[in-house]
C-alpha positions in Angstrom: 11.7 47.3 6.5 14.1 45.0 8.2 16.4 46.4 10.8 20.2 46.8 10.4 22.1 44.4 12.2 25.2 46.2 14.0 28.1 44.5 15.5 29.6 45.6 19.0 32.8 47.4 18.5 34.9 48.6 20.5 32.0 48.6 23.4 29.6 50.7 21.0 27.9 50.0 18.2 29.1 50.0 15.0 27.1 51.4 11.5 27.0 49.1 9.1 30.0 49.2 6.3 32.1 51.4 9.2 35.8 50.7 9.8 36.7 48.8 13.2 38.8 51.5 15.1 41.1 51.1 18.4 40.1 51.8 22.0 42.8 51.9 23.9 42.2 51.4 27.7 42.8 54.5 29.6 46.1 54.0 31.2 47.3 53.3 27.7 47.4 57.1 27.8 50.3 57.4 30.1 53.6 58.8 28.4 56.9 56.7 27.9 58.8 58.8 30.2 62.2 58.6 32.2 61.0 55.5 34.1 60.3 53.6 31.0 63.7 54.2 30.0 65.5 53.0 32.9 63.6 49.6 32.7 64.7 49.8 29.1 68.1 50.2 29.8 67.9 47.8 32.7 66.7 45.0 30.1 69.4 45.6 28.0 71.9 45.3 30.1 70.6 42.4 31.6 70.8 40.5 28.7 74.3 41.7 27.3 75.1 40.3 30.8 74.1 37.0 30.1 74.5 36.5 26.6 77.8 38.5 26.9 79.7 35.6 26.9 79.0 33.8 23.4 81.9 36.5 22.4 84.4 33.4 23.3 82.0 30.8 21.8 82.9 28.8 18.7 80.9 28.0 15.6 79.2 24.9 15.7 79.3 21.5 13.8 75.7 21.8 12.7 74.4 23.7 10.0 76.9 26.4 11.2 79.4 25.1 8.8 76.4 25.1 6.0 75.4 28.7 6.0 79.0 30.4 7.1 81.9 28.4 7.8 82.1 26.5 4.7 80.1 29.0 2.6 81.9 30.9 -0.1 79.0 33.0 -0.6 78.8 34.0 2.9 82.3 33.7 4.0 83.2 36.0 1.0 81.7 39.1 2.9 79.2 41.7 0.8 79.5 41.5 -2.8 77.0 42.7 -5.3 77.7 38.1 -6.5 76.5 37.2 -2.8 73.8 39.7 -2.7 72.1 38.0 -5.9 72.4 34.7 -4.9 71.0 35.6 -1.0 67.9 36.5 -3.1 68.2 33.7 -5.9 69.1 30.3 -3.8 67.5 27.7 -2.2 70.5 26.6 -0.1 70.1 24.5 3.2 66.6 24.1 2.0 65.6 27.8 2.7 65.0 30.9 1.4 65.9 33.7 3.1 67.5 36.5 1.7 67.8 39.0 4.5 69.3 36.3 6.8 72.3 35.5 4.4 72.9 38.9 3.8 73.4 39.7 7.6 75.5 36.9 8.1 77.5 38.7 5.0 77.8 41.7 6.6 79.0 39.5 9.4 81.6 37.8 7.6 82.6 41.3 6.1 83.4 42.7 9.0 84.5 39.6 11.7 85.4 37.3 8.8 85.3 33.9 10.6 85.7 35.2 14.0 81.9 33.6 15.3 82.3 35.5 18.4 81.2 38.4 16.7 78.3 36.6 14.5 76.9 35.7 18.0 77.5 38.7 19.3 75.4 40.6 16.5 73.1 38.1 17.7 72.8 39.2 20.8 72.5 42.4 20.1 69.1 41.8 18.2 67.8 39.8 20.8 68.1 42.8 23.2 66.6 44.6 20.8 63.6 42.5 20.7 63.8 42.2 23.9 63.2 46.2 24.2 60.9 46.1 20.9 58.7 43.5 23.1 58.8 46.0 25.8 57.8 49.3 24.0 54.9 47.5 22.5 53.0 46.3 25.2 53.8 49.4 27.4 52.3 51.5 24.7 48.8 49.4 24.1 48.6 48.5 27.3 50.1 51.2 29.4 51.0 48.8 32.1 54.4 50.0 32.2 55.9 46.5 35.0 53.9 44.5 33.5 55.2 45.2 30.2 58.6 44.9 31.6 58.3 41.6 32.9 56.8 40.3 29.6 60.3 41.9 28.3 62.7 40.3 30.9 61.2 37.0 30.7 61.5 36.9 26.9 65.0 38.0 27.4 66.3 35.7 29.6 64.0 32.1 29.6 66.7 29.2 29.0 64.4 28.1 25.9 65.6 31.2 23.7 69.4 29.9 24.0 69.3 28.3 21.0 68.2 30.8 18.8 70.8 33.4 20.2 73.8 31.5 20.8 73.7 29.4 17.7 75.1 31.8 14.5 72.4 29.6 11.9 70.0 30.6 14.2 70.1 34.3 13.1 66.7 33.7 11.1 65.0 33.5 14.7 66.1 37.0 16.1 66.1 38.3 12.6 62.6 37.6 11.3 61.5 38.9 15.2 63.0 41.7 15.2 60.9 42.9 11.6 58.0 40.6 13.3 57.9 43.3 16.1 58.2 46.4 14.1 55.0 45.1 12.0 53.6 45.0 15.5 54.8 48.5 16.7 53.2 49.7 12.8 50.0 48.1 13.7 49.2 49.9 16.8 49.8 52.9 14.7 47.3 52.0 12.1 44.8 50.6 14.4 45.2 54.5 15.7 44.7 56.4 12.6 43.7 53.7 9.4 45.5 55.4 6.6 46.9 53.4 3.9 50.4 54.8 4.5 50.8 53.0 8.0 49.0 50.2 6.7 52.0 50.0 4.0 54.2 50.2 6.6 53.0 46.8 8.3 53.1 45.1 5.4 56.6 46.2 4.5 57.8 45.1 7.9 56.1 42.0 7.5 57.5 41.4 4.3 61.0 41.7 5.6 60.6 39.5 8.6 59.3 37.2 5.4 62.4 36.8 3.8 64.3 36.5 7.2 62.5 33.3 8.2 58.7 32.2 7.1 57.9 31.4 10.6 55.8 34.8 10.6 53.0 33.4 8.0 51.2 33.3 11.2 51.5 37.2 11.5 48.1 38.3 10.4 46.3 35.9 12.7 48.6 37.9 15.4 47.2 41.1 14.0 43.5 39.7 14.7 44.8 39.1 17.7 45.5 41.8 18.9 42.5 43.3 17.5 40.6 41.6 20.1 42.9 42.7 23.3 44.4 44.9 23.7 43.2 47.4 20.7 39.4 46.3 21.7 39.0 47.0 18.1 35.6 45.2 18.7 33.6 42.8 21.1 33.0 39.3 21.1 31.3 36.9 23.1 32.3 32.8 22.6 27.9 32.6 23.2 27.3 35.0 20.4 26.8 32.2 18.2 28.2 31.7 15.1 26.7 34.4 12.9 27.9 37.0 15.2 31.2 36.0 15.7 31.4 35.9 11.7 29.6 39.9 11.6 32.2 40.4 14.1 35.6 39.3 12.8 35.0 39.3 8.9 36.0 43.0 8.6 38.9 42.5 10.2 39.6 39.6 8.1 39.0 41.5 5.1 41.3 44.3 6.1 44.5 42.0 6.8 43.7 40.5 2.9 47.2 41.5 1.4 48.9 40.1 4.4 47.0 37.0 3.7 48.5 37.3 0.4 51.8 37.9 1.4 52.3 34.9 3.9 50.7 33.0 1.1 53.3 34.0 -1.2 56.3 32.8 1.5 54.8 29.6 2.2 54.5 28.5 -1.5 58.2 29.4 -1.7 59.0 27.7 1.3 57.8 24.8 0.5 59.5 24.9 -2.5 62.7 25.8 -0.8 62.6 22.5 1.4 61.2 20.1 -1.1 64.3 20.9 -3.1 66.6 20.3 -0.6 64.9 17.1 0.6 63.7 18.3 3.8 60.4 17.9 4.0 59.0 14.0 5.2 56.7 12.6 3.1 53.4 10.7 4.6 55.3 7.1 4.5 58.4 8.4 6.3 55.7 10.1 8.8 52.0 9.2 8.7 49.9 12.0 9.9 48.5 10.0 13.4 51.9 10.3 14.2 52.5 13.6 13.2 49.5 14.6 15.0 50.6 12.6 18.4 53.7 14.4 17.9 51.9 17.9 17.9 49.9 17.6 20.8 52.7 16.2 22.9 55.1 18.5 21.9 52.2 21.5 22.7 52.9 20.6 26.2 56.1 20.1 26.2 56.8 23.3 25.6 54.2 24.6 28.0 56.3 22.2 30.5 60.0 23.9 29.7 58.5 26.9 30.1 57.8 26.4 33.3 60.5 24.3 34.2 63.3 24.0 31.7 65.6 20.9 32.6 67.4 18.8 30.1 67.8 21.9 26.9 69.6 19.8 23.8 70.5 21.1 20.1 68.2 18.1 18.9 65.0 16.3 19.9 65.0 13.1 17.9 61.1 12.0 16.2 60.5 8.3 17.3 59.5 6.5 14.1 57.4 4.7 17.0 55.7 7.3 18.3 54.8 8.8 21.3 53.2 6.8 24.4 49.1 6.7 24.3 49.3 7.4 28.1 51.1 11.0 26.7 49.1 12.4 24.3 45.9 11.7 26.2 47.5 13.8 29.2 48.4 16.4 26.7 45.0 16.7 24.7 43.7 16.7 28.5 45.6 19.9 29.3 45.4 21.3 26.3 41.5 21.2 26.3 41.8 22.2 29.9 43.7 25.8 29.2 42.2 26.5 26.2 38.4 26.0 27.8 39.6 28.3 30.9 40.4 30.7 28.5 37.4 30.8 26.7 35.2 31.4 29.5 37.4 34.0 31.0 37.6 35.5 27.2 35.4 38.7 28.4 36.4 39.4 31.4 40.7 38.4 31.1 41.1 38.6 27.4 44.5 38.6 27.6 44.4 35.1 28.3 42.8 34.0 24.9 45.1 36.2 23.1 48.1 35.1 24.7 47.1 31.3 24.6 45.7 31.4 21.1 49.1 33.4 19.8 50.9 30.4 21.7 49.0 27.6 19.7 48.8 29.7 16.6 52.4 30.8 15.7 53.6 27.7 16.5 51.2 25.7 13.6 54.2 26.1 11.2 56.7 24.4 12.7 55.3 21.9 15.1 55.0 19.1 12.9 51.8 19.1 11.1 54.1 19.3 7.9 57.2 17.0 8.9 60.7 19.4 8.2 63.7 17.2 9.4 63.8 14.6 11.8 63.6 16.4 14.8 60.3 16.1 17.1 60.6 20.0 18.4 63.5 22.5 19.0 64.1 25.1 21.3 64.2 27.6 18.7 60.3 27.1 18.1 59.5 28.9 20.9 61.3 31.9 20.9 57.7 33.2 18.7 55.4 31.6 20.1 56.3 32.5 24.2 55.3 35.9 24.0 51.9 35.4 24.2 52.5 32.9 27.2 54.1 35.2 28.9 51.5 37.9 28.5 48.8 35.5 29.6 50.6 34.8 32.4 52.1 37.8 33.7 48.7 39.8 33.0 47.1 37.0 34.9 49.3 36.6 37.9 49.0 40.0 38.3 45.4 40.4 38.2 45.3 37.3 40.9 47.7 39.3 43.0 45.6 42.2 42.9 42.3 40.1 43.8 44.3 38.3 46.8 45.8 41.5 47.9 48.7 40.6 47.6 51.4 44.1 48.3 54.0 45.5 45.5 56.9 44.6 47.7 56.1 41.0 47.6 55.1 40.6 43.9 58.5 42.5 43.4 60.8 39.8 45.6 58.7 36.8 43.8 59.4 38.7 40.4 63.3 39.2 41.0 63.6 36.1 42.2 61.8 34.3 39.2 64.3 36.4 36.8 67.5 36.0 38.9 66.6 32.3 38.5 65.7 32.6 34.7 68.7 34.1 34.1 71.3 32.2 35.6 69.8 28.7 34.1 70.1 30.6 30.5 73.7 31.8 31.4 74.5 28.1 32.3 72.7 27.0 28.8 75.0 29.8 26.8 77.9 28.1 28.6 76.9 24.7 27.1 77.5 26.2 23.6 80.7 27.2 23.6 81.7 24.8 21.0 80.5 21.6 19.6 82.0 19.0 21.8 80.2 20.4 25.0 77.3 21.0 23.2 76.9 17.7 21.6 78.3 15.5 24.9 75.2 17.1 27.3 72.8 16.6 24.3 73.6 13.2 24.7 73.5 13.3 28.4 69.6 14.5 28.3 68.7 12.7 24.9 68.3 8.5 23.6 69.1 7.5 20.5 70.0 10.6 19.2 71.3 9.5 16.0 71.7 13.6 14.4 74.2 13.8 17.6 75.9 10.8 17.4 76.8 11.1 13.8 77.8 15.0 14.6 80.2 14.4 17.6 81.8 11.5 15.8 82.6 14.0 12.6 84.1 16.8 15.0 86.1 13.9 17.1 87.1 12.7 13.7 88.5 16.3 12.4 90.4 16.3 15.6 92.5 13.1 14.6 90.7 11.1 17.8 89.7 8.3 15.7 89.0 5.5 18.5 86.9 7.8 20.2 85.2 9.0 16.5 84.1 5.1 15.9 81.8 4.3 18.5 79.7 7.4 18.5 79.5 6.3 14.3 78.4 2.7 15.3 76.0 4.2 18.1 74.1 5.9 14.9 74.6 2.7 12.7 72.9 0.8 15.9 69.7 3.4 15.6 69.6 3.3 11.9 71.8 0.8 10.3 71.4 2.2 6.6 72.2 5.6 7.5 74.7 6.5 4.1 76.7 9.3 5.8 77.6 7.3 8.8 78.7 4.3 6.7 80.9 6.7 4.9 82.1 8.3 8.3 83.0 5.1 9.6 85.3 4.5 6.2 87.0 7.6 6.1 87.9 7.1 9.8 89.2 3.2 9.3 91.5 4.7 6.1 92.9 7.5 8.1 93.7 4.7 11.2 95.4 2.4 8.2 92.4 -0.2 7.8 91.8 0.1 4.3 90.4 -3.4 3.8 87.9 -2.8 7.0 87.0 0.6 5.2 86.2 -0.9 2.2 83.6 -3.5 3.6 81.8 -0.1 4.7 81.7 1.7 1.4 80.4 -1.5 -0.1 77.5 -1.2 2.3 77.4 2.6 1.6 76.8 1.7 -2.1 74.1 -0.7 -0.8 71.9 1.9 0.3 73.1 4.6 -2.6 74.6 2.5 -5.5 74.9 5.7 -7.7 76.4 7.3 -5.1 79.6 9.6 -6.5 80.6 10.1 -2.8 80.9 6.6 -2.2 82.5 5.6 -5.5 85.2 8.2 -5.0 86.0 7.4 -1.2 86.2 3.4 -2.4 88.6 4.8 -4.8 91.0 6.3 -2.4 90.8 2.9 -0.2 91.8 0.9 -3.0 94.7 3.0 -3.8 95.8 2.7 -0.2 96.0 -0.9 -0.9 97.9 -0.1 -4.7 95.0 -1.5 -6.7 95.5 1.0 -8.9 93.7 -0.2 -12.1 90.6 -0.6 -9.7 90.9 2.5 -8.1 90.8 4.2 -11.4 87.8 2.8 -12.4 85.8 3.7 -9.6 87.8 7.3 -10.1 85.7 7.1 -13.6 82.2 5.9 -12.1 82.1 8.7 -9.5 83.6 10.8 -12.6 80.9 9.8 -15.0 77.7 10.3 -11.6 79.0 13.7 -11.2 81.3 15.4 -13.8 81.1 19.0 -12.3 82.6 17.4 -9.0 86.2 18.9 -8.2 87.1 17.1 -5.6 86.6 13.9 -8.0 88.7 15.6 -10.6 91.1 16.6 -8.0 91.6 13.2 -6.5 91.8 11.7 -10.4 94.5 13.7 -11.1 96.9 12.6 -8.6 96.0 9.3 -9.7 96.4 9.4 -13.3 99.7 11.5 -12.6 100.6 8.4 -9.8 100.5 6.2 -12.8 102.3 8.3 -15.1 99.9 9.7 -17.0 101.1 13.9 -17.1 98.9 15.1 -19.7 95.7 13.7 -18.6 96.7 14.5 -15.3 96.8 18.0 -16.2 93.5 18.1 -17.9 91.8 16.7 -14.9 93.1 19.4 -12.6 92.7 22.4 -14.6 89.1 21.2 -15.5 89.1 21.1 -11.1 90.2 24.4 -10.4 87.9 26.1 -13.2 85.1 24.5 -11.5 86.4 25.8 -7.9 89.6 28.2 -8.5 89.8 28.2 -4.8 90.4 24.6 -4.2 93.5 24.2 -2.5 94.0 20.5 -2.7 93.4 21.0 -7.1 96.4 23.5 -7.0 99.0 21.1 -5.0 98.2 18.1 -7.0 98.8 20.8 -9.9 101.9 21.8 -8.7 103.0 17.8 -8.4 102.1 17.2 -11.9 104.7 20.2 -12.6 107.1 18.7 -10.7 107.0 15.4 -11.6 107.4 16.5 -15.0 110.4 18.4 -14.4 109.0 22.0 -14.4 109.4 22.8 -10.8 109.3 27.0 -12.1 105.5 26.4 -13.2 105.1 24.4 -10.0 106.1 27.2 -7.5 102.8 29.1 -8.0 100.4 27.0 -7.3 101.8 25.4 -4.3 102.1 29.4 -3.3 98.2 29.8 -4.4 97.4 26.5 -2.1 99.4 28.0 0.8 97.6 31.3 0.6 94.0 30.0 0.2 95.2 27.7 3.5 97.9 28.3 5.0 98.1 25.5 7.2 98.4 23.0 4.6 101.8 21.0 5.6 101.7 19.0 2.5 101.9 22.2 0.4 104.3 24.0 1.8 106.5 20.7 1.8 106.1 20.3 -2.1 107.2 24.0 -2.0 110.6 23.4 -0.8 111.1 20.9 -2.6 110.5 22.9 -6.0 112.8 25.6 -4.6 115.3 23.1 -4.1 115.1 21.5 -7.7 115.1 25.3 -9.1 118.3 26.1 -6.4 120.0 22.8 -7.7 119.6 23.7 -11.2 120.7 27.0 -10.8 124.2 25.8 -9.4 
């Protein structure tokens, strides 16, 4: 009869067919007591320290505007419209449900004020911060450990971004349910009932539809399996049958999660291919997405560590990285990951917390090319929990074994998070608003086109023109067809009175996007600066006939045709504007002109009262409405 293989589990040997179950290390025992609670509180208000001052901070001109500023949906507060498109959109190439609903209930109670958007910010990222904490005390039991885990999570100048940027409220959301999955887990892994199992899956399922960036989740769970629940044993010389008897239970036991990241990422994908996001093989081969990859592995081993010269964007080279790079980075990459290994038995924290490194951030480091960036800061706020573990659980180990005393390991450990914590307090300070945060980009960055453009849009909406230009030829210079800086560079000439230099621009717009209705529509406006009006009109028509449900096309026609004399059509134009977007401002002045140059200023005074109210620093409006007032006050006399 042949004998019945067993696999190791949690240092005894397991029957054949019998659940993996948790064997927490002794000191896991201990209670979370008072002292637990003070470091608790102590974390906390650490971090509302720091991060208390995004409470002044301004939205910024990137993707900000996207998802709240400039979204009705959003900017609208909680309605039972918003809450079915938050589940039913694919807008800025994502879907995330949960996400745009908190920035709702954001909007519903700050409105616009983005101090208090970031601030809600910050108040998740403390409570990750104490989520991060709980969980490790509780598996672990090593209470400062724990802590430190906690503090460095809470205040390493890498996590700025996804704090102090409002769009950014994916990152702290989808961690915050991230760790609650985790907190379920150790329950489960406790006592295996279907109930707590449920409850992981919910949480997971939640962080899901925050941001996607969790489809690495199970692999966590597995994990964790291996240290700290010890839910078996594993040697990397067992050989590959062994390590196959070993983990495939726990494989088969995290199936529905599988099924559930599997679900987000076909979404995902969807989400970003329809809103062009994702870089096909020509735009980035894979050699280069791979260089990329391993490059940008260490260099976010490398900020960790040291983290000098924090911008909004990294721009991808289309040339790729130096060979002399990503041979140094496979180098030290091979190097950790083969310390690791060998230490697996006897320091497992280290192969956990390397391999969660290197596993949650698969998704975003550039294997599938998502925008033009080569990393982001954001990308690790995931990923550096398990590099802190590694090395906080192995600094203190070494400390031990050199004998090193408490007193000393305390100074060094202050010292390291007084340090940490002022470099992220000078990082929050660099994003008070988009000028500062796009001029130090710059300062740290080449060729950052993304930046360029961006800072010469916010210079343009504050009327500074001459300085606008350059920063709109510096992204011309790194990529001369780029369309939206072509039509920057328009817009800006027309508002400075160049028309006929503007025009030259649009033409080479059109080059690159000939049925571009944006383009049409802004060559429109030049020619009417320079009173070709027959011209303008039939550009009017082409950007009319590329998009017809565009009411800022319709809007800008009917001034035109009412310019020219033409009422009725005029009219038809505008009302066919404001049905597309009641809320358009600009469609219920030229309205309201139409009125008036027909001689109805009494039909004219409420929608130059509607454009005031829907903005209410529009000048032009509130001109046209004394002027109706007076025709009416005339009359009247």
């Amino acid at each position: 009869m042949k004998k019945q293989r067993r696999v190791s589990v949690g240092g005894r040997k397991a029957r054949h067919g019998e659940r993996p179950r948790i064997v927490r290390p002794a000191q896991a025992a201990r209670s979370f007591g008072r002292s637990e609670l003070l470091i608790a509180a102590a974390l906390a208000v650490a971090t509302l320290a720091v991060y208390g001052q995004v409470i002044s901070h301004q939205f910024i001109s990137l993707d900000d505007d996207v998802y709240i500023r400039d979204n009705p949906m959003v900017a609208g507060g909680l309605t039972l419209k918003g809450i079915a498109w938050a589940f039913t959109t694919f807008h800025a190439a994502n879907w995330h449900p949960l996400t745009w609903l908190s920035h709702m209930v954001d909007s519903q109670i700050f409105g616009l004020n983005a101090g208090g958007h970031l601030f809600v910010n910050g108040l998740i990222h403390v409570s990750n911060t104490l989520l991060l904490f709980f969980f490790f005390q509780r598996v672990t039991g090593a209470t400062w450990r724990s802590a430190i885990v906690a503090a460095l999570f809470a205040l390493h100048p890498l996590h700025v971004e996804s704090v102090a940027w409002a769009a950014e409220r994916k990152d702290t959301l989808a961690t915050f349910f991230g760790l609650l999955s985790l907190l379920a887990y150790a329950r489960y892994a406790e006592a295996i009932s279907w109930k707590r199992y449920a409850l992981v899956a919910l949480w997971l399922g939640l962080g899901l539809m925050a941001k996607p960036m969790l489809v690495t989740w199970p692999f966590v769970l597995l994990l964790l399996d291996y240290w700290p629940f010890r839910r078996l044993e594993w040697r990397p010389a067992d050989g590959i049958r062994r390590f196959a008897g070993a983990w495939l239970p726990l494989i088969r036991e995290k199936l529905p999660l599988f099924c559930l990241v599997g679900a987000s990422m076909v979404v995902t994908y969807l989400a970003q291919a329809h809103g062009g996001a994702v870089r096909g093989l020509v735009d980035a081969p894979l050699s280069l997405r791979l260089s990329n990859a391993f490059v940008s592995y260490a260099k976010y081993l490398l900020l960790t560590v040291w983290p000098s010269g924090l911008g909004v964007y990294y721009p991808f080279s289309p040339a790729g990285v130096p060979g002399w790079q990503v041979a140094a980075a496979l180098v030290l990459l091979s190097a950790i990951t083969a310390m690791a290994l060998q230490q697996a038995r006897k320091r497992p924290y280290l192969i956990m917390g390397w391999l969660w490194f290197l596993g949650t951030l698969v998704p975003v480091i550039g294997l599938v090319q998502v925008g033009g960036q080569a990393m982001a800061d954001r990308y690790h706020y995931i990923p550096s929990i398990g590099l802190f573990v590694a090395l906080v659980f192995g600094l203190a180990d070494l400390a031990i074994a050199w004998c090193i005393g408490r007193v000393s390991i305390a100074v060094v450990s202050i010292a390291v998070l007084l340090l940490s914590g002022s470099l992220t307090a000078l990082q929050i300070s660099r994003w008070r608003d988009s000028m500062t945060l796009f001029e130090y980009t710059l300062s740290v960055t080449s060729d950052n086109l993304v930046v360029h453009y961006n800072l010469g849009h916010v210079l343009g909406q504050q009327r500074r023109y001459d300085e606008a230009i350059p920063h709109f030829e510096e992204a011309l210079r790194i990529k001369p067809d780029f369309f939206d800086a072509l039509i920057n560079v328009g817009v800006t000439l027309l508002e400075q009175g160049k028309p006929a230099e503007a025009i030259s621009y649009y033409h080479r717009a059109l080059g690159v996007e000939p049925d571009s209705a944006k383009a049409h529509m802004q060559l429109a406006l030049a020619l009417v600066k320079q009173e070709k009006g027959d011209d303008a009109l039939q550009q009017f028509y082409k950007a009319l006939e590329l998009a017809p449900n565009d009411p800022d096309i319709r809007t800008n026609l009917g001034l035109m045709l009412a310019r020219q004399g033409k009422l009725s059509e005029a009219t038809a134009q505008l009302n066919e504007a404001l049905r597309l977007n009641p809320t358009s401002a600009e469609a219920h002045n030229n309205l309201g002109l139409v009125f008036l140059m027909a001689g109805q200023p009494e039909k004219s005074l409420p929608h130059f009262s509607t454009a005031l109210r829907l903005k209410p620093n529009f000048t032009v409006a509130s001109d046209n409405l004394r002027r109706a007032q007076r025709q009416i006050d005339a009359r009247q006399k």
